[in-house]
Residue, then its C-alpha position, 0 to 999 in steps of 0.5 A: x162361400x167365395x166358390x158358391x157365388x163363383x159357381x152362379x151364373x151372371x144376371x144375362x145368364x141365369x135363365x139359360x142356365x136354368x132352361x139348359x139345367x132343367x132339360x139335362x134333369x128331364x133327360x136324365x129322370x126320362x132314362x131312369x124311367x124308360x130304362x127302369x133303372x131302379x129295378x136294377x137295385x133289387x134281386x128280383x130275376x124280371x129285372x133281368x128280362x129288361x133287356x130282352x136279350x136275356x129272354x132265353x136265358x130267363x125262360x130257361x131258369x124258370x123251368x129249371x129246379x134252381x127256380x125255387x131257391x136261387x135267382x139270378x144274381x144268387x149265382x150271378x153276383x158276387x156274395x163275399x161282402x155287400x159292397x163288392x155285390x153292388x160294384x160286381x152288380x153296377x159295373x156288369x149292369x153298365x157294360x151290359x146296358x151300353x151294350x144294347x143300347x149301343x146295339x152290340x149285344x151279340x147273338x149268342x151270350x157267352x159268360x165272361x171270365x169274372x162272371x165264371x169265377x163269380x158262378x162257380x163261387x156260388x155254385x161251391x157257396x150254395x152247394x159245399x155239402x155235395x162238393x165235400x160229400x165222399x159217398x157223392x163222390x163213390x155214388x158217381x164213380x169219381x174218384x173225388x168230387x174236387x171243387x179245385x180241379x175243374x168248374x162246376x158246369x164242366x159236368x152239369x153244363x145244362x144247369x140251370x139253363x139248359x142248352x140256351x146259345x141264343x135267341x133262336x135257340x128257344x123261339x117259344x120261350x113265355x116271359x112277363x111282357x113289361x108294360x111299356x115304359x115310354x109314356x103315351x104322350x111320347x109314343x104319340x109323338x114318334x108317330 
């Protein structure tokens, strides 16, 4: 009790501190809106799209056969335990929205080296009948089909998203435009 009553303000200060609460929660539920950051929360590869740096890399998929089986944090999210996807899914989707709100995403997207072991634990996850199978191994003429040796895109590079480097790589690619996410009565202000 002794810290609640510590905790509100004096009689001089009570609306400032109420003006100054309610526009840091009107910022705060704006960015939720305008980043549609609840999305984030679901599997759904459009989501991915948010940002429209992954544009290339979403329009690639859909014309690829994983399409019909996997979406993208089916390969790009951990799946050993529901907590460490979500932590795998908060900490990357952080790095990457300051990174384009800060503008430092860069042209070409490289995976990097958590992400890479992330993909090839799916691929083997999703894939392990075809890793273990030896008449694979006999039909491609390699002496074995060794998941340990060497990463999985090592001998399918252009799987599942073809040879996407950047966003001049597929000037054409057609994605689901999102209707804009700043409300009318904002747009109408900025101009």
């Amino acid at each position: 009790m002794q810290l609640l009553k510590k905790l509100i303000p004096q009689d001089k200060w009570k609306f400032p501190v109420i003006i100054i609460l309610g526009i840091l929660i009107g910022i705060v539920v704006f960015i939720f809106n305008v980043s549609n950051a609840v999305s984030y929360l679901s599997d759904d590869p459009k989501t991915c799209i948010n940002c429209h740096i992954m544009t290339p890399q979403y329009a690639t998929w859909t014309h690829s056969a994983h399409r019909e089986n996997a979406t993208c944090n089916d390969c790009h999210v951990p799946h050993d335990n529901i907590f460490n996807k979500y932590y795998f899914k908060a900490k990357d989707g952080l790095r990457h929205a300051t990174m384009f709100t800060l503008r430092l995403e860069p042209q070409v997207i490289f995976i990097k080296e958590e992400g890479k072991k992330v993909v090839h634990q799916n691929c083997i996850r999703c894939h392990s009948d075809l890793v273990k199978d030896s008449k694979l191994a006999t039909q491609t003429n390699f002496k074995v089909h060794n998941k340990t040796d060497r990463e999985c895109w090592d001998c399918h590079r252009e799987v599942p998203h073809g040879r996407v480097n950047s966003l001049s790589s597929v000037p054409f690619a057609r994605v689901p435009i999102e209707s804009a996410r700043v409300p009318e009565w904002l747009n109408k202000a900025i101009n």
